[in-house]
N, C-alpha and C positions, 0 to 999 in steps of 0.2 A: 558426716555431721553438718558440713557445709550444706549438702543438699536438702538435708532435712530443715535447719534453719531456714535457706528459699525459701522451700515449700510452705512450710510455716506462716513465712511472711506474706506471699501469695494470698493464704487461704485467709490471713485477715485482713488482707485489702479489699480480698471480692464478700466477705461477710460484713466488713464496715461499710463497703460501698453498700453493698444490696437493702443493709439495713436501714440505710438513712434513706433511699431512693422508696424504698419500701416507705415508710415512716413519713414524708413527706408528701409521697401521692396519693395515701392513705389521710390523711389530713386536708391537703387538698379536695381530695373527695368527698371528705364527710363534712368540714367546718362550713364552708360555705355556704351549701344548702341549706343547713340549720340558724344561721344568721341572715340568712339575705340576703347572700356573694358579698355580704359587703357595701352595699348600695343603698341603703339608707342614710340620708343626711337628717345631722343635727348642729345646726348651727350653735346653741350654745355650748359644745363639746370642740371647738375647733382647737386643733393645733395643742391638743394636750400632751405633755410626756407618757412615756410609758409607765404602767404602775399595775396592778392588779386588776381594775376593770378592761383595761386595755396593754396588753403585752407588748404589742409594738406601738404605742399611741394611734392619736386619729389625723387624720389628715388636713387640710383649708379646708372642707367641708363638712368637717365632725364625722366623719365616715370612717372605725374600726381599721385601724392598716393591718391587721393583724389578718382577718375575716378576707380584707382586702386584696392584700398580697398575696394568698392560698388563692383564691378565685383568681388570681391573675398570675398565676403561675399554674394552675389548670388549664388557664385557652393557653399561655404559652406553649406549656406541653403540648398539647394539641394539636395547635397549628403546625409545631416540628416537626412533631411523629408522620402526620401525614404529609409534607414536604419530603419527609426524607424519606419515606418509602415511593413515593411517586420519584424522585430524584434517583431511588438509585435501580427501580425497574429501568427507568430508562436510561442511565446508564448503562445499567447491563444487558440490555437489548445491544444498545450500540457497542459496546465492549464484546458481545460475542458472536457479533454479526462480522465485526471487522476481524477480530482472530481466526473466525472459522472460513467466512469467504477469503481475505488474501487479497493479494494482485490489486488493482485499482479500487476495487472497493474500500481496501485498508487505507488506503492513502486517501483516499476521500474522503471518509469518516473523522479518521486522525486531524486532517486538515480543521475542520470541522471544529473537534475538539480543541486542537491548538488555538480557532479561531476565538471561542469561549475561553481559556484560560486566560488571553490574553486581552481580557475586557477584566478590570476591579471588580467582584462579583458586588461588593456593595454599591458600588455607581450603577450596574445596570441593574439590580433592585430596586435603587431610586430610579433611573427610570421607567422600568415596568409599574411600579406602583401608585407614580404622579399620571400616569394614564388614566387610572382607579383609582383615586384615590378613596381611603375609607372602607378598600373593598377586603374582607377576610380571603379572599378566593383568589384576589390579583397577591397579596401578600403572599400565600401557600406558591401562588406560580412563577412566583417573584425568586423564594426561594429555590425551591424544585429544580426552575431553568439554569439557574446560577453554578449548583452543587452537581449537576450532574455526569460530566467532563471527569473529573477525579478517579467517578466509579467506573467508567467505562475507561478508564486506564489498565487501573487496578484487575480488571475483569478480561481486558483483551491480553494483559502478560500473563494471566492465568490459563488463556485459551491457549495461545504461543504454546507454554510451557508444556500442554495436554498435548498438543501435535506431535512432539516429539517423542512421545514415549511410543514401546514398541506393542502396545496393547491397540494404540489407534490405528497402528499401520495394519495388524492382525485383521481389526472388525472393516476394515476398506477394501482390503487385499480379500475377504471374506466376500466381501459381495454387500457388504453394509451402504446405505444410501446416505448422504449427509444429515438429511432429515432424524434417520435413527441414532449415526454416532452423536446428534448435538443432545437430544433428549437423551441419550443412553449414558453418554458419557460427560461430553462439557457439562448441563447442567446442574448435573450433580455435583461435581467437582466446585461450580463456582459459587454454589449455592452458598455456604460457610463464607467465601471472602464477602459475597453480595449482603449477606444479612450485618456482618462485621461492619462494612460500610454504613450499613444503614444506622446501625446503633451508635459510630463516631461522628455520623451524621446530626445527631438530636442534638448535642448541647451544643452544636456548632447555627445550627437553623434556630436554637432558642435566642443566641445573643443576637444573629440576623435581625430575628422578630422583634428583638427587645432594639436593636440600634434601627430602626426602622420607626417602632412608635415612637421611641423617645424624640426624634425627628419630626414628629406630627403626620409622617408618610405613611404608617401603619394601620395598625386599626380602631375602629373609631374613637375617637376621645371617649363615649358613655360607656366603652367596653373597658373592662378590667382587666390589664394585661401589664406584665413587668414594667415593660416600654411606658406605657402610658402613668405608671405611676412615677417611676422615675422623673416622666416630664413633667407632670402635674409639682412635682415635690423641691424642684429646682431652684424656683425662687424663692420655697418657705425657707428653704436654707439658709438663705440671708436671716431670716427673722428669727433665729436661732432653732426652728427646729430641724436638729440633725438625723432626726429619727427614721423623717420620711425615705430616706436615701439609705439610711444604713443597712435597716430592718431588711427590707426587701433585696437589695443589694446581696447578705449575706445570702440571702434564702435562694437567689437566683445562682450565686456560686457554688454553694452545698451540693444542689442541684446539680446542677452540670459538673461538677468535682467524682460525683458520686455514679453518674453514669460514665463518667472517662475511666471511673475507675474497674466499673463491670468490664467495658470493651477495651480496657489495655487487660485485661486476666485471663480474657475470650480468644485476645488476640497470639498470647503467649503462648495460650496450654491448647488450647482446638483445634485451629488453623494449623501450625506445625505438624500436629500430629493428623490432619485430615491428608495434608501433603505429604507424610511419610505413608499412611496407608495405602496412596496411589501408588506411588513409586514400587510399591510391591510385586 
């Protein structure tokens, strides 16, 4: 009974999560484009509450936050997804270079990686990006470079792990070149941790992107992005409106709530079971 309750629970955390991530970029996708991302100003609309014409109110520039917020949590998405998948190929490059070569290569690499972790990933984001400032591309590399050490942790104890079983020793002892066991066998195996990565990756590169504009380090003020609304909305707060901050806020948490919630489900039930089918 126990077990069936889990499971239970399980299957409406990854249907609550999926639904609202679904429902959200689906909105994203479609609101914007039919409004104007949002980027119409009307001055005598400024700084209104929420009410029926406008769901989340408008902002110091009479400009829809509702419309607003969806458009800028589109580039955020964006900019994450492709951070993190560039973050954690190269990761997993370096994670299964140093598993599979060994001996001084590992130590080199690792070095490497120890040297990156032990930089504040958001200090050397402000630095990469006050380089470029404004640039979408130094943002993306800003991240990318920052996240990447993690994966290729995560990726080299996976490769470790493959060496010792006695299927590796089988296809070497066989007359297998390294070349074949890493495509035959490491990659396949890391493939599952590397994407897992990638996906606890995203709401972690969204609040990067978002603590990066809200900074003015991000991207451009005229672009529409969490970051830049949050900063934009900082001082109307003084003026009583709470809206600019809230609205967006929540939508940015749902968000990443909702994809932490796919990849802890992914991580529980797929991963386990990919590592027990090896061990086979």
């Amino acid at each position: 009974m126990r077990g069936r309750a889990t499971g239970a629970r399980v299957r409406a955390r990854l249907w609550g999560s999926l639904g609202t991530l679904v429902l959200v970029v689906l909105a994203a996708l479609i609101v914007p484009p039919l409004f104007g991302s949002g980027s119409t100003v009307h001055y005598e609309a400024i700084r209104l509450p929420p009410g029926w014409a406008h769901p989340f109110g408008t902002d110091s520039s009479g400009r829809d936050l509702f419309v607003r917020s969806l458009a800028g949590l589109r580039i955020s998405l964006l900019v994450a997804a492709i951070s993190a998948v560039v973050s954690t190929v190269l990761g997993s490059a370096v994670g299964v270079a140093a598993g599979a070569l060994g001996g001084w290569s590992d130590r080199l690499l690792m070095r490497a990686v120890d040297a990156v972790n032990a930089v504040p990933h958001l200090l050397l984001g402000i630095v990469i990006v006050s380089l470029y400032r404004g640039s979408v591309v130094a943002v993306m590399l800003s991240i990318a470079l920052t996240h990447w050490a993690t994966v290729a942790r995560i990726v080299r104890s996976e490769v470790l792990s493959l060496r010792e079983r006695p299927y590796i020793d089988a296809a070497i002892s066989g007359g297998a070149s390294r070349l074949r066991v890493l495509y035959r066998h490491f990659l396949p195996a890391v493939v599952p941790q590397a994407a897992l990565s990638a996906v606890l990756l995203i709401p972690h590169a969204v609040w990067h992107e978002t603590a990066l504009s809200f900074l003015g380090l991000g991207l451009p003020p005229h672009m529409a992005s969490i970051g830049n609304i949050l900063g934009d909305g900082r001082s109307a707060v003084l003026l009583g409106a709470w809206w600019l901050i809230l609205f967006p806020s929540l939508l940015l948490v749902a968000t990443t709530l909702a994809v932490s919630g796919i990849a802890a489900t992914w991580r529980d039930r797929v991963v386990p079971r990919r590592r027990s089918e090896l061990s086979l």
